[in-house]
N, C-alpha and C positions, 0 to 999 in steps of 0.2 A: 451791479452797483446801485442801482433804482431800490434795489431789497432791502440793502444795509441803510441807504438814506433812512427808508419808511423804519426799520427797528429802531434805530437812533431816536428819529424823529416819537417814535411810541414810548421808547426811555426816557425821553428829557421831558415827555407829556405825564405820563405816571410820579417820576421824580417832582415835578411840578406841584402835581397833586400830595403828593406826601407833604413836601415841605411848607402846604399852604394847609394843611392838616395838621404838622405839628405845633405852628405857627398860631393857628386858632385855637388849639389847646393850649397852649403855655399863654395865652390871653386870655382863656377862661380863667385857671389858674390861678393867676394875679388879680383877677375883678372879685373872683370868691373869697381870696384873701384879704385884701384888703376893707372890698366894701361892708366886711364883718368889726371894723376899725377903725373908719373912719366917720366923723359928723353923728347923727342921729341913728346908729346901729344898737343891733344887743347883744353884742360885747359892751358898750359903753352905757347902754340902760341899764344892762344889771350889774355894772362897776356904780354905780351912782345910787342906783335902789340900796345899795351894801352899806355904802358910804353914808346916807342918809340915816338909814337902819342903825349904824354907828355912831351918829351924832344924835340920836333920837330927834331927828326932824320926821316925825311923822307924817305932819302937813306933806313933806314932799315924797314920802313915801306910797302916800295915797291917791299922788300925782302923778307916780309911775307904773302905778298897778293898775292892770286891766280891769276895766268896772265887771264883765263878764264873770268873772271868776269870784266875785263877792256874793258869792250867797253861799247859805246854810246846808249842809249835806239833805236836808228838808226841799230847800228849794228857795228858802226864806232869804228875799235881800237884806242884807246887811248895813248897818248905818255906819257912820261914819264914825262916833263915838266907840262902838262895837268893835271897829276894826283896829282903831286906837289901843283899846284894852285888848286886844288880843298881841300888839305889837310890843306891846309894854310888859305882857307875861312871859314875851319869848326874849326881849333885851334886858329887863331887869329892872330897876330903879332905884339911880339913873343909868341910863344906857351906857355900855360898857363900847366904848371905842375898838376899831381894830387894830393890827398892827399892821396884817396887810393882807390882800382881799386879791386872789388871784383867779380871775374866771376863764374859764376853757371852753370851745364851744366844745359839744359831743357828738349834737344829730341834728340836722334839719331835716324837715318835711314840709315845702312848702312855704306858707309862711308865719311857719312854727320853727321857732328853734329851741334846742334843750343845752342848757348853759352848767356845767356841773361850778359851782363856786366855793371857795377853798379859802377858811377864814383862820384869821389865827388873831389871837387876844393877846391885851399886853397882859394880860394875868398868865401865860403862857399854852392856856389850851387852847386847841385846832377843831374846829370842824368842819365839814362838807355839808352842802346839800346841791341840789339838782332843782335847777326850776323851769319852766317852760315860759320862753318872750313869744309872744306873739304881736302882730301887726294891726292898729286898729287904726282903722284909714290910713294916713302916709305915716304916725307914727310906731314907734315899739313900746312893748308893755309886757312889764313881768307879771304872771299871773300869781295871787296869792299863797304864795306855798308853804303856808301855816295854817293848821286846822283852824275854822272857826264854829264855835260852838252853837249846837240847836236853837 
């Protein structure tokens, strides 16, 4: 009798364990998903960088791009004016609105994420691009993900 107690007792200890393992899985889960959703994440930095990008407010476009990422394939920092004119070759003049801006995340590494974004024009063309947020102190910041020139 003493033997089936102690197997028992090593079943509901194991089973314990399990269900305090799935338990902290499906709470990971949910904090990955959401905390990519909620408040100051980059799902919503690069919904807002797009949106911006679409309204040609540059000013805040420039306010959500990581300073890091502004320089020249040279090496050469970038001005602010420079970065203007490169935002303005890629939207047009004047900036063409979207109709709707659909961002996915694809991959984290760290605290780097890679956001594939999926735009579509009311003139009726779509396109994609892929851009990288990263964390610069407690905030997120799209990296510039348009050439800018030497």
């Amino acid at each position: 009798m003493a033997k089936w107690k102690r197997v028992a007792l090593i079943i509901r200890v194991v089973a314990g364990l399990v269900l305090a393992g799935v338990l902290g899985f499906v709470i990971y889960q949910l904090y990955d998903f959401y905390s990519g959703r909620l408040g100051n994440s980059p799902v919503r930095v690069t919904q807002d960088y797009f949106e911006a990008l679409g309204r040609g407010d540059f000013e805040r476009v420039y306010e959500l791009t990581d300073p890091a990422s502004l320089y020249t394939l040279y090496g050469r920092r970038v001005t602010k004016e420079e970065v203007f004119s490169a935002l303005s070759r890629v939207t047009g003049s004047p900036p063409r609105q979207f109709n709707s801006i659909t961002v996915t995340r694809v991959a984290r590494h760290r605290d780097r994420y890679y956001m594939q974004v999926a735009l579509s024009a009311a003139s009726g063309g779509s396109t994609r691009y892929t851009v990288q947020v990263v964390r610069v102190g407690t905030l997120w910041r799209v990296s510039f993900p348009f050439g800018l020139a030497p």
